[in-house]
C-alpha positions as CSV (number, residue, x, y, z in Angstrom):
1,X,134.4,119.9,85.0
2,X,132.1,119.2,87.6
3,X,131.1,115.4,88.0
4,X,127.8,114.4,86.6
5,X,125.0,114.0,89.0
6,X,123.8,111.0,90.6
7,X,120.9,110.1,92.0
8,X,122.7,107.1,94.0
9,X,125.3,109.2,95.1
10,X,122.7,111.8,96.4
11,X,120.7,108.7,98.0
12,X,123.6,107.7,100.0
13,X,124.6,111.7,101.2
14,X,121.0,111.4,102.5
15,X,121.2,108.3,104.1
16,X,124.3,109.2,106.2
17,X,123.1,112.7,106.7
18,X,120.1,110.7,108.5
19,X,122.6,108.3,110.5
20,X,124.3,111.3,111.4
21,X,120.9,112.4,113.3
22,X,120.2,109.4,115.0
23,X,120.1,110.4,118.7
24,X,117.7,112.9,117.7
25,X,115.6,110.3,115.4
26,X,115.2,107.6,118.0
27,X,117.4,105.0,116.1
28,X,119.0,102.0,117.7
29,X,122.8,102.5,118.3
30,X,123.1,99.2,116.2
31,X,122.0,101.1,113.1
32,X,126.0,102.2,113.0
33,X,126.7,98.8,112.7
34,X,124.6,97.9,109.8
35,X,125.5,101.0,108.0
36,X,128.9,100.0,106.0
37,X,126.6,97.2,104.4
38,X,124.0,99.0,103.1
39,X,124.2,99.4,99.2
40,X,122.2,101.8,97.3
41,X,122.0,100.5,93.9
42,X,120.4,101.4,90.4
43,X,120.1,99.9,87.0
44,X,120.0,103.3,85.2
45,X,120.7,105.7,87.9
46,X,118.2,108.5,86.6
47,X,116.1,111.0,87.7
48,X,111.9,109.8,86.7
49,X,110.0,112.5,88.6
50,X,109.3,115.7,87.0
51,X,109.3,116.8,90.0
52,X,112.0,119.8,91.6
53,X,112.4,118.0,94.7
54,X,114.9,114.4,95.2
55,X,111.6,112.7,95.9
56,X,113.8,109.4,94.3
57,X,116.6,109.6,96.5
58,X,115.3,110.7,99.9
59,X,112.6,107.7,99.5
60,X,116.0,105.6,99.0
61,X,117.5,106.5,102.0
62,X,114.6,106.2,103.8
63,X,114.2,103.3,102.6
64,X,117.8,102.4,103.6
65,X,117.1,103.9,107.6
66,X,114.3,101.2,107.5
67,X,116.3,98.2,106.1
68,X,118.9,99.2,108.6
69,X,116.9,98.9,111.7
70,X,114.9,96.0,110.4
71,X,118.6,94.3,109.7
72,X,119.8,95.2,113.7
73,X,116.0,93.8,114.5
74,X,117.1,90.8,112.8
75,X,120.5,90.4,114.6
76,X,118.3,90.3,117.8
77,X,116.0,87.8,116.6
78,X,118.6,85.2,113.9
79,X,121.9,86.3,115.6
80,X,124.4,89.0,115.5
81,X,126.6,89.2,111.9
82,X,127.2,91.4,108.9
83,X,124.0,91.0,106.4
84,X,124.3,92.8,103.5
85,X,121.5,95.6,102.8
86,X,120.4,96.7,99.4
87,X,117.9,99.2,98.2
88,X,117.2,99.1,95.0
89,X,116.7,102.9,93.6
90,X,113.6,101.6,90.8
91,X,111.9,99.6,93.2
92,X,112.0,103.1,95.6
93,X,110.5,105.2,92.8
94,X,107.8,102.5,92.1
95,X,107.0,103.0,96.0
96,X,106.4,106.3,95.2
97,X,103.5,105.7,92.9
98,X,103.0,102.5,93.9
99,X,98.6,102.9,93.7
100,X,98.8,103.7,90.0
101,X,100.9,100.6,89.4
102,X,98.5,98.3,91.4
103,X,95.4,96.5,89.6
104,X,92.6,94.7,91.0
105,X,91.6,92.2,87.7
106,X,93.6,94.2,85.5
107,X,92.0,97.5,86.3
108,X,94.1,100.1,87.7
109,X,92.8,103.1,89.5
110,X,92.0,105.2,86.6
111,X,90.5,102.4,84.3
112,X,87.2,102.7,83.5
113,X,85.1,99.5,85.4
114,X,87.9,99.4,88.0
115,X,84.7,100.8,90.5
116,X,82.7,97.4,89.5
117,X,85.7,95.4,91.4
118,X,85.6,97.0,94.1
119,X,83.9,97.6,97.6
120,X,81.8,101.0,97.9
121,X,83.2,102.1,101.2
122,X,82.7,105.5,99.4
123,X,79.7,106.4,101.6
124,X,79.6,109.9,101.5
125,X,80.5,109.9,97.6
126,X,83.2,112.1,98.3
127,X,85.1,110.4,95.2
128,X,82.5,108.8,93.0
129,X,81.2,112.1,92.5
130,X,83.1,114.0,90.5
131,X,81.6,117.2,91.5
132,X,82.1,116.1,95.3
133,X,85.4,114.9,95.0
134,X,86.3,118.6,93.4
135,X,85.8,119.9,96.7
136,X,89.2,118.7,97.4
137,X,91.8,120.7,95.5
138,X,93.2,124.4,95.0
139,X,91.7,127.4,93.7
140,X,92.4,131.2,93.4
141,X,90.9,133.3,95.9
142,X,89.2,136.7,96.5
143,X,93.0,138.1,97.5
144,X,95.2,138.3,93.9
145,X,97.8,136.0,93.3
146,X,96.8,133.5,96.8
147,X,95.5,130.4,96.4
148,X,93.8,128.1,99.0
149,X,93.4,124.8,98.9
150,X,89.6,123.3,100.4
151,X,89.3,119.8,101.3
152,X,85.9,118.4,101.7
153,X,88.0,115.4,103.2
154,X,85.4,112.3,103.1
155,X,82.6,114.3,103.4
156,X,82.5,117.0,100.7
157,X,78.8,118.9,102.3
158,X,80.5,120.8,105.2
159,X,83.0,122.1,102.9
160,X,80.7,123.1,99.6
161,X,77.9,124.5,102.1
162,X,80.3,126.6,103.4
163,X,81.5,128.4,100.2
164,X,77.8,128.7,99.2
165,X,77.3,125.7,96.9
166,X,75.2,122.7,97.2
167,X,75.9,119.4,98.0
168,X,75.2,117.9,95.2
169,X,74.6,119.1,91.6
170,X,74.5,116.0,89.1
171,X,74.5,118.1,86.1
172,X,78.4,119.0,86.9
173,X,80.5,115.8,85.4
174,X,83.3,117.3,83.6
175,X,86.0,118.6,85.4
176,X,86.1,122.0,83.0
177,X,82.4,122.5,84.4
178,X,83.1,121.7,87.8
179,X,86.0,124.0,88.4
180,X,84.1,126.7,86.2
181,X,81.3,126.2,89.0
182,X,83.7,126.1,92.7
183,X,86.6,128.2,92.0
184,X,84.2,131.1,91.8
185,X,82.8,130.5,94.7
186,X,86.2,130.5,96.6
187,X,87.0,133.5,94.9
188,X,84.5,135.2,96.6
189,X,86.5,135.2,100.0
190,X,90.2,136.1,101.6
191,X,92.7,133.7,102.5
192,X,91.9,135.1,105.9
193,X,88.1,134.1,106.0
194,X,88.4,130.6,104.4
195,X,90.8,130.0,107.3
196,X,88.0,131.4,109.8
197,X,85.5,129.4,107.8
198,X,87.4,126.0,108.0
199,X,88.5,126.1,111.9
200,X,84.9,127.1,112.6
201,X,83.4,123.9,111.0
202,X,86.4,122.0,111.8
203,X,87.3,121.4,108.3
204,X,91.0,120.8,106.3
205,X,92.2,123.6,103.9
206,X,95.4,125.6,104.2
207,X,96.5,128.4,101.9
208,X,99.1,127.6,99.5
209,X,102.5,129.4,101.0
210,X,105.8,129.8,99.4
211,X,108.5,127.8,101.2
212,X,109.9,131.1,102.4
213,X,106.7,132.5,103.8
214,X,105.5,129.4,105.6
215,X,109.3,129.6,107.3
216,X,107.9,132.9,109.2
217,X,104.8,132.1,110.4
218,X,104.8,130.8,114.2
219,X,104.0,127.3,113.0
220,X,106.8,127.1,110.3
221,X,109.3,128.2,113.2
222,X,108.1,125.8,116.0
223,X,108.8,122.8,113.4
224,X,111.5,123.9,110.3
225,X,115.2,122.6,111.5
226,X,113.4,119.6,114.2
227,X,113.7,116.2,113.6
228,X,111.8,114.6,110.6
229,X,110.0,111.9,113.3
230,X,111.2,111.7,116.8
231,X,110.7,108.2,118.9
232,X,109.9,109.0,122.7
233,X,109.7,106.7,126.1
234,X,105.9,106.7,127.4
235,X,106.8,104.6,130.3
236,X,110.3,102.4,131.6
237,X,108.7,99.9,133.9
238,X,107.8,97.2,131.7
239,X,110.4,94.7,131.3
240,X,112.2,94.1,128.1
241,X,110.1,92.1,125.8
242,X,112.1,89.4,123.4
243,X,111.0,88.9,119.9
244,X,109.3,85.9,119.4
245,X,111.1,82.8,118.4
246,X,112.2,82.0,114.9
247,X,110.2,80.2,112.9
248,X,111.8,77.8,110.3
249,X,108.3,77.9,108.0
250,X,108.3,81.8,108.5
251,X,111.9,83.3,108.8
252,X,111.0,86.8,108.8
253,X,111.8,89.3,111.2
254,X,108.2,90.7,112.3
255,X,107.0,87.0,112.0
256,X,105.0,86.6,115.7
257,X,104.6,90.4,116.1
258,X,100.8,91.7,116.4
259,X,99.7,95.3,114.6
260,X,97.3,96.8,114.8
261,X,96.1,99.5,112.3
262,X,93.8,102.4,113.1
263,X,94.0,104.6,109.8
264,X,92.3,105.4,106.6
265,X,93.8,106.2,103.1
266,X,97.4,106.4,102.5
267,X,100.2,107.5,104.9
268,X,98.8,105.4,107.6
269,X,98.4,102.1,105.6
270,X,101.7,102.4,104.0
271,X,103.2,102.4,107.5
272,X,101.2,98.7,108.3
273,X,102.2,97.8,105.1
274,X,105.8,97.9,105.4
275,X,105.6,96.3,108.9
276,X,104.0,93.5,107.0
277,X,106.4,92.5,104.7
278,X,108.6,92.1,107.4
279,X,106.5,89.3,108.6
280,X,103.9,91.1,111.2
281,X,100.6,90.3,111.5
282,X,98.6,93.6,111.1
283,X,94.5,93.9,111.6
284,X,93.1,97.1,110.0
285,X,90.6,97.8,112.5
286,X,87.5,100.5,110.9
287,X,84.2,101.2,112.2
288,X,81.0,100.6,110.7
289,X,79.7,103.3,108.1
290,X,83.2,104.5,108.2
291,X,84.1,106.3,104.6
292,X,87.9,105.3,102.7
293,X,88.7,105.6,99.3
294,X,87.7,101.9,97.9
295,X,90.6,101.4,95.1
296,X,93.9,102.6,97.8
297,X,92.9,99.3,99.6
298,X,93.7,97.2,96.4
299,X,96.8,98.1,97.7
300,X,97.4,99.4,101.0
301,X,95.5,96.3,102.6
302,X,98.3,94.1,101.0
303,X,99.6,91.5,103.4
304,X,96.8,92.0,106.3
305,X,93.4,91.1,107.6
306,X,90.3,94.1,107.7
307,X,87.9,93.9,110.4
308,X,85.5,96.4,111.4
309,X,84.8,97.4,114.9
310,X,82.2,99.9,116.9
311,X,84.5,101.7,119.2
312,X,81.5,103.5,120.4
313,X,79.8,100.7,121.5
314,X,80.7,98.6,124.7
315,X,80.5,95.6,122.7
316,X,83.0,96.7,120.4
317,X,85.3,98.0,123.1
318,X,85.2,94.8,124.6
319,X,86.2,93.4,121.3
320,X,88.9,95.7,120.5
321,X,90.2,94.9,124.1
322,X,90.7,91.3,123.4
323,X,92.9,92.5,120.6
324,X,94.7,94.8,122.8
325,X,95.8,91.9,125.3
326,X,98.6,91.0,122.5
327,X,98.9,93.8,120.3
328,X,102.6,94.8,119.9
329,X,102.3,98.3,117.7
330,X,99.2,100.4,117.2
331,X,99.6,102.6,114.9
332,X,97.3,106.1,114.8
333,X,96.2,108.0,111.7
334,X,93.0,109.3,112.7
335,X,92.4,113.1,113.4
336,X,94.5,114.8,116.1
337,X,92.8,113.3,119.1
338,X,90.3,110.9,117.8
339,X,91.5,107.7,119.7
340,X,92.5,109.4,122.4
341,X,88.7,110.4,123.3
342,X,87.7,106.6,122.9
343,X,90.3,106.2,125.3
344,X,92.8,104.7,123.3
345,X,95.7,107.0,122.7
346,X,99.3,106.4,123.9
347,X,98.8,107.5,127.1
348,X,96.3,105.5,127.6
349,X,97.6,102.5,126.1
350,X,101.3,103.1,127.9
351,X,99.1,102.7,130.8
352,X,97.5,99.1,129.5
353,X,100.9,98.1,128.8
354,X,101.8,98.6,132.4
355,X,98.9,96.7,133.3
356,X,99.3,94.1,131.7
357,X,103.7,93.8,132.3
358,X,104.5,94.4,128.6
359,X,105.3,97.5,126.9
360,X,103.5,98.4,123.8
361,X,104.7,100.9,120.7
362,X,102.6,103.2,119.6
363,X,102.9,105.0,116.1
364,X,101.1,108.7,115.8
365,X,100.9,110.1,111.7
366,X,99.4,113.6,110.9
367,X,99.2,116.1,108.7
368,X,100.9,118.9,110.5
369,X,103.5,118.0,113.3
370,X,102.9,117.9,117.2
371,X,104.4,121.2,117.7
372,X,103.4,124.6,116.9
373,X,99.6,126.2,116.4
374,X,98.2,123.8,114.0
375,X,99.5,121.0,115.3
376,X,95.7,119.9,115.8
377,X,94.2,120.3,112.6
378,X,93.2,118.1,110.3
379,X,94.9,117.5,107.2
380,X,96.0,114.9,104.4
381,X,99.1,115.0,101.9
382,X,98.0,118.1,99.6
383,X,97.5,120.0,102.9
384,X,100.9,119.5,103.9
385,X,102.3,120.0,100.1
386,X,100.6,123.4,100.2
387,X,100.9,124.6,103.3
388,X,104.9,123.3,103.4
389,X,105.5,125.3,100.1
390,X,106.0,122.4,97.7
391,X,102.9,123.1,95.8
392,X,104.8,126.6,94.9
393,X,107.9,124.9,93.7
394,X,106.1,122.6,91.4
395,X,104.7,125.8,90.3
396,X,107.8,127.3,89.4
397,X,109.6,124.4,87.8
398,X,106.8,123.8,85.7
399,X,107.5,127.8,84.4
400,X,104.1,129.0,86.3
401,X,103.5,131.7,88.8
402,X,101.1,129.9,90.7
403,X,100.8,126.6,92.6
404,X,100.6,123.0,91.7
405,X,100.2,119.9,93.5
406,X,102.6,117.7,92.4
407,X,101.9,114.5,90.9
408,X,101.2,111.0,92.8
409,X,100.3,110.9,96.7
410,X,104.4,111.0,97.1
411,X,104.2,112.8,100.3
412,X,101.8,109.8,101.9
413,X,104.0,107.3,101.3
414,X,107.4,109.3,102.2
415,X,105.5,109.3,105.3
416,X,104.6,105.9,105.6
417,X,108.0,104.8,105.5
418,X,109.4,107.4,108.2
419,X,106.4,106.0,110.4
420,X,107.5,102.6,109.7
421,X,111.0,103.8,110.6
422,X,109.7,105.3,114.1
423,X,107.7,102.0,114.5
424,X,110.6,99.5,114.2
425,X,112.8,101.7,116.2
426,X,110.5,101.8,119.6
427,X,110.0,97.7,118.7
428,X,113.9,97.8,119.0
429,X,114.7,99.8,122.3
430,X,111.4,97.5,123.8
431,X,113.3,94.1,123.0
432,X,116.3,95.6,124.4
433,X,115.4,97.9,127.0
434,X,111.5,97.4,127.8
435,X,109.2,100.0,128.2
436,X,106.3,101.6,126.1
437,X,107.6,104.0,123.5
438,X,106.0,106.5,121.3
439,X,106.6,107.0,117.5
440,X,105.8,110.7,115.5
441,X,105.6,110.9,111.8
442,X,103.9,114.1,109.7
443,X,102.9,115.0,106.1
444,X,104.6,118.2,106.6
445,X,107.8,117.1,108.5
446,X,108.3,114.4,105.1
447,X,108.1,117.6,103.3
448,X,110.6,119.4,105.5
449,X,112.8,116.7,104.8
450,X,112.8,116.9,101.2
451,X,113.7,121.1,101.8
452,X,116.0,120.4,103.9
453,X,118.1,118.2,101.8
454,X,117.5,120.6,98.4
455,X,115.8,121.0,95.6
456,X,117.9,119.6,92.2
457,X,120.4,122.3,90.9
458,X,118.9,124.7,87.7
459,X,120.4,122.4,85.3
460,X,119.2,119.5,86.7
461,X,115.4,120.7,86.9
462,X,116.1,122.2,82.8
463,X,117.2,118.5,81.9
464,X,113.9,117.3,83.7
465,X,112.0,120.4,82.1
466,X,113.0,118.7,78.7
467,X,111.3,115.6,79.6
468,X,107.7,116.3,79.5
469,X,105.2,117.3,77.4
470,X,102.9,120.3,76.5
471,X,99.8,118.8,78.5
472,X,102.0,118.1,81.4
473,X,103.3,121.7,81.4
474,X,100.2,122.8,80.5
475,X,98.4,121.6,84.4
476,X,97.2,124.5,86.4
477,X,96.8,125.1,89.9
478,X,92.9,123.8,89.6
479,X,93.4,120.5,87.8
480,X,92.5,117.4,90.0
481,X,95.0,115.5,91.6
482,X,94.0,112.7,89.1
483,X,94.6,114.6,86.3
484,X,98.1,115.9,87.2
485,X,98.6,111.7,88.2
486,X,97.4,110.8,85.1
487,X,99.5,112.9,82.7
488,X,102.1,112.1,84.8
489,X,101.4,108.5,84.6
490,X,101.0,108.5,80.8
491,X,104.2,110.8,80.6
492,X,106.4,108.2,82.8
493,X,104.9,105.0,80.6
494,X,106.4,106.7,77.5
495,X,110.0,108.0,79.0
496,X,110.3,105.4,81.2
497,X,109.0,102.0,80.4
498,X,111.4,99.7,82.6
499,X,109.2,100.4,85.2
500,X,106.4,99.3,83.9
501,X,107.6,95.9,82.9
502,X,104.9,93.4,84.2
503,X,107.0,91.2,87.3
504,X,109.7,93.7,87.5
505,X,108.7,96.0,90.2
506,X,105.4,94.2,90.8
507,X,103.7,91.2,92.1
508,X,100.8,89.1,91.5
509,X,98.3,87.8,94.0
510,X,94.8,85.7,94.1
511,X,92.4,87.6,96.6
512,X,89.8,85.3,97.6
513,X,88.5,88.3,99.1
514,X,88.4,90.3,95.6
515,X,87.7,87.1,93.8
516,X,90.2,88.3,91.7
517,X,94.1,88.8,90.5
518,X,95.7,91.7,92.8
519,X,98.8,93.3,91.6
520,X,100.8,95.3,93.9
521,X,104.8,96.8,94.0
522,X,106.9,94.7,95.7
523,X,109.0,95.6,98.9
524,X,112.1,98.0,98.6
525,X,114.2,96.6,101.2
526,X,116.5,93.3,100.6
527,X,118.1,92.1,103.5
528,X,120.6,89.1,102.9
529,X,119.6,85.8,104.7
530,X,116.1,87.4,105.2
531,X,113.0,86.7,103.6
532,X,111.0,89.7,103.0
533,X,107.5,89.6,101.4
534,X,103.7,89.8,101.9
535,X,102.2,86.4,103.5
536,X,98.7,86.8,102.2
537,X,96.9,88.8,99.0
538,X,94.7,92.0,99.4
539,X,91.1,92.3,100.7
540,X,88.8,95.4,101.2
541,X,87.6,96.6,104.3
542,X,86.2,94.6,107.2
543,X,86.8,91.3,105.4
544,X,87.6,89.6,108.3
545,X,87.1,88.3,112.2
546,X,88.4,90.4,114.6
547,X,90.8,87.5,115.8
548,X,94.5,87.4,115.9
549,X,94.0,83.6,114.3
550,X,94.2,84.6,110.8
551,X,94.0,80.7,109.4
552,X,94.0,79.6,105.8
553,X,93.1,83.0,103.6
554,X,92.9,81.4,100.3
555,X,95.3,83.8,98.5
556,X,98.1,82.6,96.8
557,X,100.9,84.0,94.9
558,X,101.1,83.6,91.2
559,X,104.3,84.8,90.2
């Protein structure tokens, strides 16, 4: 009889399937070291996702890569010896959904009055109207049986101009309406001219391909079987740069090191995020009239500072540049390109590193790779889970012949954490071997990880099947990311209820900013001997100086 399965046991093949790799992954040698301490652990050792892929267990390794090179960075800075690692498998799934478990006064993001707390950086209205925000999301097309995803992005006019509808109809507020309004309108062309239509105007949108089809098209073979993130040289003439001191009021391992943060949403954050509970100091740098989704600040800006800066303008180049002199990491989630045309992509900084006789890391995360022919476009996580073929496999577990996008921005922060992985990594070879060095992380690579490693056998997915409910089985290709989340959610709460144990997986926070009580999931990774945790509460966008002296914030833990 075969042995029952285990999520922990799976978590672990994955984590030394990735060790296995890590020449080609751009880890330190020291990771090899670390790796007999490193414990994968779990209170119940289930399966919580109804979800066909090990979304659980391949966040727990990853999780594990990242506690093992944060554990060697530690032997650098506290001293070589044997520090036990543990990652808890709960507190990896919470990561997974960790902006529906995050509150701003008790609101969470789908609570009515939640919008009241927050900041409107929502310029564009691309997601307080719900007609706008529908410009995001997967329809049928004029080809039977193909689906194609349109994504308005932050700016839903290009995108509903193009398929014939106006900007704006106010009339449209419920979702039945909405779809009953846009998905004939994409129906009225081929896969083929959306494509033409999106590249034209420079827009996201991808058609929705089976696994198997996106395998043979020139961009599936330039990137299926590479590396999930590589981590490059830029330039070896800098000399080796130490990590700052310890600090006996701060004894973390980042504590001293400067990041800075040039992204928007999810993936991106979540990579500054991490390198802040290790003790970084990160600045979240946007620019002025600049659109983001208010409530995933509640809690991707944990733990850093949010200032806003014109990058177009020579007084806010000058600015920026002051912040450059110490900067340590950068890390780039903007379209392909973006920074480097302000001057201020790796190249460019490898160069200011040069100048200035210390190296300098530098973090790239996309949508589609940096090989192959769409290595340029734009894209965010249910571009990737479309294109990738995931949104067919949720299709098929759930018993449909069409696409869904599976629940919770999962993909986003799968990535975060390889990009925190690559960013650690070049921090490491700098302290030992100086240089600039040059991290890669992609939406669609994450997914290529999680084919890579398998889907959960038949029986598995018909045990998972058994889980849910009719109105989770009954989500269609065309319901809103938020509604999938939301049954999901609700479905999760009921099956599931250790995770939503107020304290368990979570922590509480006063934001001075907010004015109010922030909660937020706690870190995955424990490291033994090392303290790991946010230094300061939440805050909304350009809260703060541009200044590296971050002072008294006024937040305070509460629990």
């Amino acid at each position: 009889m075969a042995p029952a399965y285990s999520p922990v046991s799976e978590a672990q093949r994955i984590y030394k399937l990735l060790c296995e790799q890590a020449e080609q992954l751009g880890l330190p040698p020291a990771v090899k070291d670390v790796a007999p301490n490193v414990k994968i652990v779990s209170e119940h050792d289930r399966i919580y996702f109804p979800i066909p892929f090990k979304e659980t267990e391949t966040a727990a390794a990853l999780k594990a890569v990242e506690a093992s090179v944060a554990a060697a960075l530690a032997g650098l800075k506290f001293g070589a010896k044997p520090r036990e690692v543990k990652i808890d498998l709960e507190r990896a799934t919470c990561f997974l959904f960790q902006a529906y478990l995050a509150t701003v006064d008790g609101l969470g993001k789908l609570d009515k009055g939640v919008k009241a707390k927050l900041k409107d950086t929502d310029y564009l209205q691309a997601q307080s109207n719900p007609y706008r925000r529908m410009s995001a999301n997967l329809y049928e097309t004029k080809d039977p049986g193909q689906y194609y995803h349109i994504h308005g992005s932050l700016e839903a006019t290009k995108t509903l101009n193009m398929i014939g509808l106006p900007a704006f109809k106010p009339e449209l507020q419920v979702h039945s309406d909405i779809v009953a309004c846009i998905e004939p309108a994409v129906r009225q062309f081929t896969v083929k001219e959306l494509e033409e239509k999106n590249a034209s105007l420079g827009q996201a949108g991808v058609p929705a391909l089976k696994h198997e089809d996106f395998c043979k098209t020139p961009h599936g073979i330039a990137n299926v079987g590479k590396p999930a993130w590589t981590v490059d040289n830029l330039e070896s003439t800098t000399p080796p740069v130490p990590l700052p001191a310890p600090s006996p009021k701060n004894p973390r391992i980042l504590d001293g090191i400067k990041v800075l943060e040039m992204c928007r949403i999810i993936a991106g954050p979540t990579i500054t995020r991490i390198l802040g509970e290790y003790g970084a100091d990160v600045i979240k740098v946007t620019g002025p009239g600049l659109s983001d989704v208010p409530f995933f600040q509640v809690d991707g800006n944990m733990g850093k500072h949010a200032t806003e800066i014109d990058l177009k303008s020579a007084e806010g180049k000058k600015a920026f540049e002051v912040l450059l002199k110490d900067v340590d990491i950068v890390v780039d989630g903007y379209r392909p390109g973006a920074l480097d045309r302000l001057g201020y992509g790796a190249k460019a900084l490898a160069k200011f590193g040069e100048a200035r006789g210390k190296g300098i890391v530098y973090v790239n995360e996309n949508c589609f790779g940096y090989q192959g022919e769409w290595a340029n476009r734009p894209g965010w996580q249910q571009i990737a889970d479309c294109v990738s073929g995931v949104a067919w496999a949720q299709g098929k577990f759930m018993g449909l012949d069409e696409p869904v996008v599976p629940p919770f921005p999962i993909s986003d922060y799968g990535t975060g954490c390889i990009g925190a992985i690559a960013a650690l990594s070049g921090l490491y070879h700098r302290t030992v071997k100086g240089g600039s060095w040059h991290g890669k992380a992609s939406l669609l690579q994450y997914d290529l990880l999680l084919f890579a490693v398998g889907q959960y056998p038949e029986e598995i997915q018909a045990q998972l099947r058994s889980t849910v409910n009719e109105k989770f089985l009954s989500l269609r290709h065309n319901h809103s990311v938020d509604d999938i989340s939301g049954t999901t959610l609700l479905l999760l709460k009921a099956n599931y209820p250790e995770l939503f144990v107020p304290g368990k997986f979570t922590e509480t926070w006063f934001s001075k900013a907010y004015g109010a009580d922030v909660c937020a999931v706690k870190p995955v990774a424990q490291i033994e001997g090392v303290e790991i945790g946010f230094q300061r509460g939440s805050r909304p966008n350009a809260s703060d100086a541009a200044t590296w002296d971050f002072g008294d914030d006024g937040d305070y833990r509460k629990d």
